[in-house]
C-alpha positions as CSV (number, residue, x, y, z in Angstrom):
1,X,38.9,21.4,-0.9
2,X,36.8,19.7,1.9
3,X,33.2,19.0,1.0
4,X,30.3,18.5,3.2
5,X,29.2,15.3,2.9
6,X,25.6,15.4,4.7
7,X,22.3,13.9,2.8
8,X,19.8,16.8,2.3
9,X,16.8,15.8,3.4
10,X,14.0,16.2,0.4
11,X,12.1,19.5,-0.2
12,X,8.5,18.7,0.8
13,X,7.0,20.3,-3.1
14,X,3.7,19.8,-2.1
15,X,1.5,22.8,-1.8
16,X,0.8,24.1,1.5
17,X,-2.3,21.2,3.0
18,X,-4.5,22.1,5.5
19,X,-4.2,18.3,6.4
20,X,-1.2,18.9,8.3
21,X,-3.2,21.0,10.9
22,X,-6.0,18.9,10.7
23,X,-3.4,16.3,12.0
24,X,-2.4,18.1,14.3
25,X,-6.1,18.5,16.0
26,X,-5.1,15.2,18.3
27,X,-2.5,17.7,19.9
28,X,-5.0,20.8,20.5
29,X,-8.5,18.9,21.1
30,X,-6.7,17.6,25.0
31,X,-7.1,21.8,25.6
32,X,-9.8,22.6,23.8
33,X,-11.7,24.0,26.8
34,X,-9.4,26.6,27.8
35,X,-8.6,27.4,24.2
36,X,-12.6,28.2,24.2
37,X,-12.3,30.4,27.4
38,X,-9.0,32.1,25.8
39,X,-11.1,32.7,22.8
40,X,-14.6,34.0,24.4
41,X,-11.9,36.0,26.7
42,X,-10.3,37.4,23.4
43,X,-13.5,38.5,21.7
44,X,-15.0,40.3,24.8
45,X,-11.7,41.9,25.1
46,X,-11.8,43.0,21.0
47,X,-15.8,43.9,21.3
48,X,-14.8,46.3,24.6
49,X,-11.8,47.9,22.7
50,X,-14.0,48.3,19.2
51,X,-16.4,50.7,21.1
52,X,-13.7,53.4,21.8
53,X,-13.8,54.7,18.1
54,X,-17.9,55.1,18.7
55,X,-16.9,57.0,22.0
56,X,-14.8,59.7,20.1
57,X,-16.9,60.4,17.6
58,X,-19.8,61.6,20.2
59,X,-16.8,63.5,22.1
60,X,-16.4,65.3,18.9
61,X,-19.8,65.5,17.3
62,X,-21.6,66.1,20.0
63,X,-19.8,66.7,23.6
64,X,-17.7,69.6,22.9
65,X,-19.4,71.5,20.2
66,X,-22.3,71.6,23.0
67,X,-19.8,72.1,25.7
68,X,-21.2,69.6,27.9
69,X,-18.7,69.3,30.1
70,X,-20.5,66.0,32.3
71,X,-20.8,64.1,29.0
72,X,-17.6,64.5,28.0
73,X,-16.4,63.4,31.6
74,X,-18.5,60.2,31.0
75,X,-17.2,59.4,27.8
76,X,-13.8,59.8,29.1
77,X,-14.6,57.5,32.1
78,X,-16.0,54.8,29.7
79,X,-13.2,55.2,27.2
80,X,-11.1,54.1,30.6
81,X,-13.3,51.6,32.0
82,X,-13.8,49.3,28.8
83,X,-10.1,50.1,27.8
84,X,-9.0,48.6,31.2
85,X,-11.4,45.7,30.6
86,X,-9.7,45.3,27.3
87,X,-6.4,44.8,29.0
88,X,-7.6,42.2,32.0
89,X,-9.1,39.9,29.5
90,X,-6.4,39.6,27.2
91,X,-3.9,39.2,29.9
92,X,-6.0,36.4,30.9
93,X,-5.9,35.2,28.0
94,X,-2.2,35.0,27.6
95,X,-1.8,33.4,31.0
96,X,-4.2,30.3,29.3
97,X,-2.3,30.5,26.4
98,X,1.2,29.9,27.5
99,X,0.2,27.0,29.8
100,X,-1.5,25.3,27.1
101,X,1.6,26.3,24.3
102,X,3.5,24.7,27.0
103,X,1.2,21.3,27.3
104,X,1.6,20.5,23.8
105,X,5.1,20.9,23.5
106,X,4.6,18.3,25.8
107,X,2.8,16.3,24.4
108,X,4.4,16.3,21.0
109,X,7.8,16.1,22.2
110,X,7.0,12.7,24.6
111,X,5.3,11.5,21.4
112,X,8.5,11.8,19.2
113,X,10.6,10.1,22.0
114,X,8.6,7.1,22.5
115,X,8.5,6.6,18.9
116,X,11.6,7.0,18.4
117,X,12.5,4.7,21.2
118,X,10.8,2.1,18.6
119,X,12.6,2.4,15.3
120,X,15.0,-0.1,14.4
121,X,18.3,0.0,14.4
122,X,18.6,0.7,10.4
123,X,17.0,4.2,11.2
124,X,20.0,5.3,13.3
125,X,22.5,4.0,11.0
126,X,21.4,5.8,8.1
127,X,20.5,9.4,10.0
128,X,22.9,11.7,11.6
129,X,22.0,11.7,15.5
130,X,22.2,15.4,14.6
131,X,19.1,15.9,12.5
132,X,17.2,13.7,14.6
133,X,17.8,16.2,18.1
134,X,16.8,18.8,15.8
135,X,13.4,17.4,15.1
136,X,12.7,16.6,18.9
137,X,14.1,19.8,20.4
138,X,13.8,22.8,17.7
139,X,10.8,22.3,15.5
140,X,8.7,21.2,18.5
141,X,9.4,24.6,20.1
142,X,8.9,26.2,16.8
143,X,5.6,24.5,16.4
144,X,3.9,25.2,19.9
145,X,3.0,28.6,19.1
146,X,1.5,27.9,16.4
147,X,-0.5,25.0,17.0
148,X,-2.0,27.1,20.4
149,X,-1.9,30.5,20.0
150,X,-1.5,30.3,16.2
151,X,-5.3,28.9,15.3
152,X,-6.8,30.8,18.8
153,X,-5.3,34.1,16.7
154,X,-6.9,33.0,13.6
155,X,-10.7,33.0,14.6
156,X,-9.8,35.7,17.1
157,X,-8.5,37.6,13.9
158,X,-11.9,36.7,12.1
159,X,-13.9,37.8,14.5
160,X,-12.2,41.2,15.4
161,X,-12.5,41.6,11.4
162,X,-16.0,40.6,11.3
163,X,-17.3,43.4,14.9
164,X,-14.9,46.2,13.1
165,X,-17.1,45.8,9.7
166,X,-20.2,45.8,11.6
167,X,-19.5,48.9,13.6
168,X,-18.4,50.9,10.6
169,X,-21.0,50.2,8.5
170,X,-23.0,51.0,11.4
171,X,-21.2,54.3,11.5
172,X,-21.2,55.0,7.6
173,X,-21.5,53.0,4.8
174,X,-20.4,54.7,2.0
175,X,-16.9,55.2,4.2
176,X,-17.0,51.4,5.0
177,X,-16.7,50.7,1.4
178,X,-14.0,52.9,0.5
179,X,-12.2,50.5,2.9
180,X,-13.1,47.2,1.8
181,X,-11.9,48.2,-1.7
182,X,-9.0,47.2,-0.9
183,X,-9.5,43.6,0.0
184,X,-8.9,42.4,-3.1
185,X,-5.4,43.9,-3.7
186,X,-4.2,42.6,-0.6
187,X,-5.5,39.4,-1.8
188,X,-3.4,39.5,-4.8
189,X,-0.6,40.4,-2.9
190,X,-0.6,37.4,-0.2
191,X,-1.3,34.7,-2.9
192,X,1.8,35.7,-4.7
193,X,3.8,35.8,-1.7
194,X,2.5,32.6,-0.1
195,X,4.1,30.3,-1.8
196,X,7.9,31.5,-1.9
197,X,7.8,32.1,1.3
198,X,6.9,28.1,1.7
199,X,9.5,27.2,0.0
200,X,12.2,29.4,1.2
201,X,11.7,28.3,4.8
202,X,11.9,24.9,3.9
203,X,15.4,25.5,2.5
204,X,16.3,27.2,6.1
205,X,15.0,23.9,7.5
206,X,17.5,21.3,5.6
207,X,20.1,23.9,5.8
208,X,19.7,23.9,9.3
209,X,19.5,20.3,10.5
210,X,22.6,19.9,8.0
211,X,24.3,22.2,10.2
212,X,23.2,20.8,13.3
213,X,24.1,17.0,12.3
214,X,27.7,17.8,11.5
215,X,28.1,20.5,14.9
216,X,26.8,17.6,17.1
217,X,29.4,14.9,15.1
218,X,32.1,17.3,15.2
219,X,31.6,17.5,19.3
220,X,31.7,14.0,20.0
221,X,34.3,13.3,17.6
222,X,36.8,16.3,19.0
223,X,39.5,14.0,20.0
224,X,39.9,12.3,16.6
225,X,39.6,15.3,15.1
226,X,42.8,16.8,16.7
227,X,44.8,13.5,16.8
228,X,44.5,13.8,13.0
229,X,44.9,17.6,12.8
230,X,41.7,18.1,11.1
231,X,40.7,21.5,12.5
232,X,41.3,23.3,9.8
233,X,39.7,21.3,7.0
234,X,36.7,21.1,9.8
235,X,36.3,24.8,10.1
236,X,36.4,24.9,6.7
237,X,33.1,22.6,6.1
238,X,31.5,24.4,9.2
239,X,32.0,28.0,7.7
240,X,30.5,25.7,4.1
241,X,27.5,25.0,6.0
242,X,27.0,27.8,8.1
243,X,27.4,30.4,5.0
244,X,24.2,28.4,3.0
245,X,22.3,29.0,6.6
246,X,23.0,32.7,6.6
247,X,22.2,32.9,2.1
248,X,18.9,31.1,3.0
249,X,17.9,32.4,6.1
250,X,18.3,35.8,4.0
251,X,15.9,35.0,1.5
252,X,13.5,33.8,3.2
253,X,13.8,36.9,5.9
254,X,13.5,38.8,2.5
255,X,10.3,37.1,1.2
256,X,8.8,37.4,5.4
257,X,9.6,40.9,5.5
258,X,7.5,41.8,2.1
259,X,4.2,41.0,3.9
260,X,4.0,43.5,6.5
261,X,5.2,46.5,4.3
262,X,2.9,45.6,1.3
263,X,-0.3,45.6,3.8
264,X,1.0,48.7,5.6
265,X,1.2,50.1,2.5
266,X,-1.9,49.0,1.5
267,X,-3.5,50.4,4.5
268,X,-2.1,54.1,4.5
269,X,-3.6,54.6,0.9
270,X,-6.7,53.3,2.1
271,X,-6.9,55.6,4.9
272,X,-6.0,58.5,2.7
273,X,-8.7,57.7,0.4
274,X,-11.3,57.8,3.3
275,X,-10.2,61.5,4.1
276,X,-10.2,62.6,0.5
277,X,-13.8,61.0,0.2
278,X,-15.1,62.1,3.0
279,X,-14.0,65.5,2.7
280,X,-14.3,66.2,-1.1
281,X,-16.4,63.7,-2.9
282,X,-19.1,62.9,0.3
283,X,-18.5,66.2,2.1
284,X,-20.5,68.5,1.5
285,X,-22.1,69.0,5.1
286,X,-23.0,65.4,5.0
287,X,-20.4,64.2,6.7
288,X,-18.8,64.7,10.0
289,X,-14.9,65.4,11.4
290,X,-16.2,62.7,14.3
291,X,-17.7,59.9,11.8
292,X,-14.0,60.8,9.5
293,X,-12.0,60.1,12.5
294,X,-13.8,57.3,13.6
295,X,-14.1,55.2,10.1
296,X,-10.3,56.4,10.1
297,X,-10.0,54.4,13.5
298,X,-11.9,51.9,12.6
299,X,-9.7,51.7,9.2
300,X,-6.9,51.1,10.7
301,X,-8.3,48.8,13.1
302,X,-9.5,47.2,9.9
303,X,-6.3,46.6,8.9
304,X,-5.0,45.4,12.0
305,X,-6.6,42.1,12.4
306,X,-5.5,41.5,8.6
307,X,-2.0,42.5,9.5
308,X,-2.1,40.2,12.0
309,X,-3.6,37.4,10.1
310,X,-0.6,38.0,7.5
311,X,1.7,37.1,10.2
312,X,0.4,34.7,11.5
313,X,0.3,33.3,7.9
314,X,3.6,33.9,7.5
315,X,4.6,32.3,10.9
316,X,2.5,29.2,9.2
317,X,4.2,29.2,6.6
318,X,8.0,29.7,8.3
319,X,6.6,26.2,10.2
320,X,5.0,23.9,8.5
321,X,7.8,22.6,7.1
322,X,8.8,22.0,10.6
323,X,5.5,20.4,11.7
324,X,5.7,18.1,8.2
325,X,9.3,16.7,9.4
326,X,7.8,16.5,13.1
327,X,4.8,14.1,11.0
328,X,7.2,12.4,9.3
329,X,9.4,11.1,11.6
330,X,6.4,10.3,13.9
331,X,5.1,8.2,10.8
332,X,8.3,6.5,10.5
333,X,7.8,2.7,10.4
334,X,8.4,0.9,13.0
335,X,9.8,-2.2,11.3
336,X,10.5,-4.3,14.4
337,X,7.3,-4.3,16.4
338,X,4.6,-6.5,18.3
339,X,2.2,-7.7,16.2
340,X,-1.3,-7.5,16.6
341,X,-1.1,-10.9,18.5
342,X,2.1,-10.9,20.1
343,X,1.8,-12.8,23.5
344,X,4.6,-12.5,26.5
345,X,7.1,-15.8,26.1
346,X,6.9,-17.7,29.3
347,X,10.5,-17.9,31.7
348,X,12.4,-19.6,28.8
349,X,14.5,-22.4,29.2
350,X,17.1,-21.5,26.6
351,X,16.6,-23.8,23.3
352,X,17.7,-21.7,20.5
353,X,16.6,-22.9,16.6
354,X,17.5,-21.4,13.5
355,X,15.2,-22.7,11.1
356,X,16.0,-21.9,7.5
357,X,16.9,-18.3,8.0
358,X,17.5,-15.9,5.4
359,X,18.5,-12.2,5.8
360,X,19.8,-9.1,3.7
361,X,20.2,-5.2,5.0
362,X,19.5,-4.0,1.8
363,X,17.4,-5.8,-1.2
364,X,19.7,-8.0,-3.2
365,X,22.9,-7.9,-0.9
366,X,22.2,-11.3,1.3
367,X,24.2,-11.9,4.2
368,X,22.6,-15.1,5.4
369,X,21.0,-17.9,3.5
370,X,19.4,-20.7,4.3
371,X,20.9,-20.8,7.8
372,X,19.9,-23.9,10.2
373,X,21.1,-25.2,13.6
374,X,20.2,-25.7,16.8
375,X,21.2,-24.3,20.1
376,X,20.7,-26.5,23.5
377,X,19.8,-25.0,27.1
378,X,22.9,-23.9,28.5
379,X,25.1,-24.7,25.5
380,X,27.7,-21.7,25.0
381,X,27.9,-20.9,21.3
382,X,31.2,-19.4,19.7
383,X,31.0,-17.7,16.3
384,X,34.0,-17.0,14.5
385,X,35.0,-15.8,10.6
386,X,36.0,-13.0,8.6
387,X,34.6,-9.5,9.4
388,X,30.9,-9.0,7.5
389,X,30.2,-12.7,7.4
390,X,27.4,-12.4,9.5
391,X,28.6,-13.3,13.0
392,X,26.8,-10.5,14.6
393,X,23.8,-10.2,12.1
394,X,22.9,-14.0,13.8
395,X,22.8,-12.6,17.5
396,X,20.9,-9.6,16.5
397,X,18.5,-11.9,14.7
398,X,18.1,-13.6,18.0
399,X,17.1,-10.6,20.1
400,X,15.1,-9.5,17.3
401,X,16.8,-6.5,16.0
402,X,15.7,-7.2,12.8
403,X,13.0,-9.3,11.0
404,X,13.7,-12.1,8.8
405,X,13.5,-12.4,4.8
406,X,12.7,-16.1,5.3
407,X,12.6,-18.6,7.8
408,X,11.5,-18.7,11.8
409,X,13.8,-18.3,15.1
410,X,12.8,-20.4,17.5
411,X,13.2,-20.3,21.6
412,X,11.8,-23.0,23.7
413,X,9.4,-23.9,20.2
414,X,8.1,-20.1,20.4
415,X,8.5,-18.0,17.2
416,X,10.2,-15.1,18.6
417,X,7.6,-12.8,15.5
418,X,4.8,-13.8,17.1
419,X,5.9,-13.0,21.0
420,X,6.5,-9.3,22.3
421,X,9.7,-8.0,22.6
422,X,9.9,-6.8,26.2
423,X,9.0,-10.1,27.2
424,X,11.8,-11.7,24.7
425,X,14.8,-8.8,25.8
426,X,13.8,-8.6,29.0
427,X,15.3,-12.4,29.5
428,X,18.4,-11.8,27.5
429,X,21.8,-10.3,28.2
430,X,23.7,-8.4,25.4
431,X,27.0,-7.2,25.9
432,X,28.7,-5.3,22.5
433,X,32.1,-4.0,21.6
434,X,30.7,-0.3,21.8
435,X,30.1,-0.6,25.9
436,X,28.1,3.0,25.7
437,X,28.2,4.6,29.4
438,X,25.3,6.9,30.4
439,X,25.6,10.4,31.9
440,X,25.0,9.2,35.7
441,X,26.9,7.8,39.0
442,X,28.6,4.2,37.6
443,X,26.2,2.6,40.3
444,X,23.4,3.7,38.5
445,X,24.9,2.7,35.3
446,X,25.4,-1.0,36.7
447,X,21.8,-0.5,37.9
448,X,20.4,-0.2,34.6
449,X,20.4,-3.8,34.0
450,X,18.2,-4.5,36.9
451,X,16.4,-1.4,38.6
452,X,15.6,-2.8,41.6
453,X,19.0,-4.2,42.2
454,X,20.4,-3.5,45.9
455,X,23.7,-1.8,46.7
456,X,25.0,-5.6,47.2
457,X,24.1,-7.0,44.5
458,X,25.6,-3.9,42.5
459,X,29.0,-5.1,44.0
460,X,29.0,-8.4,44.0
461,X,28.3,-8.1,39.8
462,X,31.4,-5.7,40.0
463,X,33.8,-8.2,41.7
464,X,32.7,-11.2,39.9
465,X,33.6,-9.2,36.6
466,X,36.6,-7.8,38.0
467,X,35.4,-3.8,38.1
468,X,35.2,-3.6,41.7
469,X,39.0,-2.4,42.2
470,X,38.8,0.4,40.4
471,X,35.7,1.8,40.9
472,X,36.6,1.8,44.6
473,X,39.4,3.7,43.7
474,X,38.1,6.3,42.4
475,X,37.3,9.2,44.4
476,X,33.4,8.8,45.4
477,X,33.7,4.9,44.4
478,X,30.5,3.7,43.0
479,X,28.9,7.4,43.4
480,X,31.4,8.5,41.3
481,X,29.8,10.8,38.8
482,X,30.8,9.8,34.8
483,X,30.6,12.1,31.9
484,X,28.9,11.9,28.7
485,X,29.6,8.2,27.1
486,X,32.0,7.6,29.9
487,X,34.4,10.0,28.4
488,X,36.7,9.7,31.7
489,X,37.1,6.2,31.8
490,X,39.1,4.1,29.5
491,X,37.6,2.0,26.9
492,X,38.1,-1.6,29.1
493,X,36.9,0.1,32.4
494,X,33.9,0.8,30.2
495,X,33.5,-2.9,29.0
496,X,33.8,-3.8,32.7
497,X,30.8,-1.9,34.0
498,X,28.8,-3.3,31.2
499,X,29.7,-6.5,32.1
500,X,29.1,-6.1,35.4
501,X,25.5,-4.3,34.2
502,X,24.9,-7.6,32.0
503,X,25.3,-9.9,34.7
504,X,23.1,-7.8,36.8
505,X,20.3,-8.2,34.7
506,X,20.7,-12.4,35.6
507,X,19.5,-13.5,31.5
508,X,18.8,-16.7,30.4
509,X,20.5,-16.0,27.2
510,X,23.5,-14.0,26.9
511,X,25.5,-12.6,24.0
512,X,28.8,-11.0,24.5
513,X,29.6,-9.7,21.0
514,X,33.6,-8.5,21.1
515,X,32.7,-7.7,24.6
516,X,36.4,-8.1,25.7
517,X,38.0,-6.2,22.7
518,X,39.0,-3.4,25.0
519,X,40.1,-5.3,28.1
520,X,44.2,-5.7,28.5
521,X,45.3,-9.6,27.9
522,X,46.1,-9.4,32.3
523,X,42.4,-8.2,33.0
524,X,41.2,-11.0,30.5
525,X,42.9,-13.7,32.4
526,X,41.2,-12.6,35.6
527,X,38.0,-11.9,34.0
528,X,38.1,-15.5,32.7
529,X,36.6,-17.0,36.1
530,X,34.0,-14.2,35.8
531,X,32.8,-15.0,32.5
532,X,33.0,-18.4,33.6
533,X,30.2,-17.7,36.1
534,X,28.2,-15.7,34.0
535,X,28.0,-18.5,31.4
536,X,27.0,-21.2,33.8
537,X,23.3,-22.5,32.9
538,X,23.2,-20.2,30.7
539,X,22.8,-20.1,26.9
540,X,25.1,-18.3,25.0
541,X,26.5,-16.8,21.9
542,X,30.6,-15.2,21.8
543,X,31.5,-13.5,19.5
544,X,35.5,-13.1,20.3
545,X,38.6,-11.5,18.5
546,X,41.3,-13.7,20.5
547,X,40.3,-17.0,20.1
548,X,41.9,-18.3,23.2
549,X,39.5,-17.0,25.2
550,X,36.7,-19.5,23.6
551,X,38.4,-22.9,23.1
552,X,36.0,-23.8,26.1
553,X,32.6,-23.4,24.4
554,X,30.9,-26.3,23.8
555,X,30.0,-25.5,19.8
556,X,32.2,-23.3,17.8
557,X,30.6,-22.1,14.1
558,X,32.7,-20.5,11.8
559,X,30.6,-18.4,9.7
560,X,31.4,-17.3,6.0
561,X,29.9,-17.0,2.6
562,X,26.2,-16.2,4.2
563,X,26.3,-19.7,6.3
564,X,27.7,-22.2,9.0
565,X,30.7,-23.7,6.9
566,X,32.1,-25.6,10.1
567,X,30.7,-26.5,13.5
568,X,32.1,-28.2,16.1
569,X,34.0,-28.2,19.6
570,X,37.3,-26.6,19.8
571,X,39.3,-29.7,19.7
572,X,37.3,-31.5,16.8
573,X,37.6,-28.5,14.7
574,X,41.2,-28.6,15.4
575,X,41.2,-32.1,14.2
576,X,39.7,-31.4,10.7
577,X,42.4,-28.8,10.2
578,X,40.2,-26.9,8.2
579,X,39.2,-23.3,8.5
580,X,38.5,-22.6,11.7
581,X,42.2,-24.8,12.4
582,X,43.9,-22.3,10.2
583,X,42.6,-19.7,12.0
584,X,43.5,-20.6,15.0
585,X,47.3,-21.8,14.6
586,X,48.0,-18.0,12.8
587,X,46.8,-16.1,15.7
588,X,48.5,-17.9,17.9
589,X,52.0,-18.0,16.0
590,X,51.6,-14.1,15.9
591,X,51.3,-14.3,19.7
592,X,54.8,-15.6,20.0
């Protein structure tokens, strides 16, 4: 039976910490004026409403047992008046609200991106692109609400709790404490609840990104999936994964739903007591229907607030997990960064040293030691060896993809750990096997290398790479609009662009790492003269599966057991018969 094979991400155990909204304070403080208006807008509107229960009771008591027909009018008039006013201000309110809910989705999304624009390449090997969209799109929109109109509810709440307590005690006392005996059970009741509800929802979380990592893997993978008739065995995992959503969004629904019923509840027994002791145990002509009816009112009002506090608990609770995985992918180290005294390298000239270099993915599993050479200005590098020998690792080290274990990389005598990276990429060209295509016109695909590029220079990189036939035949020729990854051009016309992108960009150093892997042995030939061209002056580093196709680069290395075990041109390697001789001769006697 198929299995899903996707990580879990770890249950956060840690009891619910305020220090995860305090956090979150750098996000609200930007809009902490209007939140203030929204507030002071909130409480006048709660004060105004909180008098309408006072306004009955002299209806009752005193208006139409006396038949005063003018008083009554009045009170109806100022039952309208402040109810309308009640209205206006808390529409306000909302308006403020949604702009500002709005702003810090904002700001929290744009936050994520940028940092995530940072983090090495490790962190998107070892995530599904799935989990990470889910973080950026769903939990920030999950989180808004609560960061805005969440905390404005919470004082609002507090307040409205603290005017109804005053203005029944000021109505009666006795009555006012029949309804705050029953503080304490609801107490009970919400710290028992609290924390399964926590941990339920955090279970809905991982089940959830699970299911969102393997939807988005199973979309971009659709063709391999029906070239190997895998639907089946994939709508098998997919009903897996979607089944735990549905078991776990039910029991946390299950916990969520308790909290309103066991308030409500509490509340009705509450309010019956208040009738029974008003009318049997305080009655006795001491206590009015209107003050009854207005503690009543004021009961339930009483209530209210705390009802509404218990959801917006429970809305806390349902996402702080979210807001914990927002934190922790915000805190995720940037391993390749500036440091605190990087300075912009100067135009580089393109002198390349490896000095003593040592590097591992993963603790314990090195996959260069102890590597030295030197590169000269405009001297085209060839790197060649069994698959995992480190061919790539060493051009990746150059551009700084990842930091050393031991040793410096040197260009122009400038330790590339010590210089910032935009200043370091930004004057090097890097072509790979995976040519990824943006969603976008191929113009502005080619443009990406060089944003200022003209519609001249665009073509004139497409010719000299060969692209510019068949880009002009398509229908709308360079404004022709590609999908998603390129998805309607072949896997060569993709390299081409890319090519024709690198070139753009005019480096000083340039890596083409299996960058003609995809391109037909006819297109090759004619994309010699091009590549040609593009390494002119420049320095250089090819990494290339048919070896005919670098017999012209002045240094070939063949890489193997973490290290350079020959270097040399093509024909003095071919002279020492050694590895890089064998080889050579065995690809070329299965070419015949």
């Amino acid at each position: 039976m198929a299995r899903n094979t996707y990580k879990e991400d770890e249950l956060l155990d840690e009891p619910f910490d305020i220090k995860h909204l305090l956090r979150a304070w750098v996000y609200i403080k930007q809009f902490s004026g209007r939140m203030i208006l929204a507030l002071v807008l909130s409480a006048i509107g709660g004060a105004t409403a909180l008098i309408s229960p006072i306004i009955v009771q002299h209806a009752l008591d005193e208006a139409i047992p006396d038949g005063n027909v003018r008083m009554l009018i009045t009170l109806v008039v100022m039952l309208a008046v402040f109810y309308t006013l009640s209205i206006i201000f808390f529409t306000i309110r909302s308006s403020i609200m949604i702009n500002v809910s709005q702003d810090i989705i904002y700001n929290i999304r744009n936050d994520i991106f940028m940092h995530l624009q940072k983090l090495p390449f490790q962190y998107y090997d070892d995530r599904p692109h799935g989990k990470i969209l889910i973080r950026v799109v769903n939990y920030v929109n999950s989180v808004s609400d609560m960061l805005s109109n969440g905390l404005i509810n919470v004082i609002l709440e507090i307040l409205n709790l603290i005017f109804i307590i005053i203005f029944m005690f000021v109505v009666d006392v006795r009555l006012s404490l029949v309804v705050m005996a029953g503080v304490p059970v609801l107490m009970v009741f919400m710290f028992w609840i609290k924390n399964k509800q926590r941990k339920a929802w955090q279970q809905v979380s991982n089940k959830n990104s699970n299911l969102n990592a393997y939807l988005q893997e199973n979309i971009v993978g659709a063709r391999i999936t029906q070239i190997f008739a895998r639907e089946d065995e994939n709508a098998e995992i997919f009903e897996g994964l979607s089944d735990r959503c549905r078991k776990t969004w039910m029991r946390a629904i299950e916990y969520s739903t308790l909290v309103w019923p066991g308030i409500d509840t509490i509340s009705v027994l509450v309010r019956a007591a208040i009738f029974i002791s008003g009318l049997v145990i305080f009655g006795q002509g001491n206590t009015s229907l209107g003050v009854i009816v207005a503690i009543s009112s004021y009961a339930a009002r009483f209530w209210q607030p705390i009802m509404n506090l218990g959801n917006i608990f429970n809305n806390f609770i349902n996402n702080i997990a979210y807001l914990e995985r927002i934190f922790e992918t915000i805190d995720e180290p940037v391993d390749v960064d500036d440091a605190p005294d990087a300075y912009d390298i100067p135009q580089i000239q393109g002198h390349i040293e490896f000095d003593h270099v040592s590097f591992s993915y993963e603790p314990g599993k090195e996959i260069l030691h102890d590597v030295s050479f030197t590169v000269e200005p405009g001297e085209s590098i060839a790197l060649v060896g069994p698959t995992g020998a480190g061919k790539s690792t060493i051009v990746s080290l150059v551009s700084r993809f990842y930091n050393l274990d031991s040793g410096r990389i040197l260009i122009d005598g400038h330790d590339i750990s010590k210089v910032t990276l935009r200043s370091l990429r930004s004057q090097m060209g890097i072509m790979l096997q995976d040519s990824f295509i943006f969603s976008g016109t191929i113009e502005d695909n080619i443009r990406y290398g060089k944003l200022d590029a003209t519609r001249s220079e665009i073509v004139s990189a497409a010719r000299t790479v060969c692209a510019d036939s068949f880009i002009s035949s398509m229908p709308d020729g360079y404004g022709s609009e590609v999908k998603e990854r390129g998805s309607l051009l072949s896997q060569g016309q993709k390299q081409l662009i890319s090519f024709a992108r690198t070139l753009l960009s005019d480096p000083v150093i340039l890596v083409l790492d299996e960058a003609t892997s995809s391109i037909d042995v006819q297109t090759e030939r004619a994309l010699q003269q091009g590549l040609n061209a593009m390494l002119k002056g420049r320095t250089s580093f090819v990494i290339a599966h048919r070896l005919s196709t670098i017999t012209g680069c002045d240094k070939i290395m063949y890489i193997d057991d973490g290290g350079i075990v020959e270097c040399g041109s093509h024909s003095e390697l071919m002279e020492k018969k050694g590895l890089y001789y064998r080889l050579y001769t065995a690809q070329m006697e299965d070419t015949i």
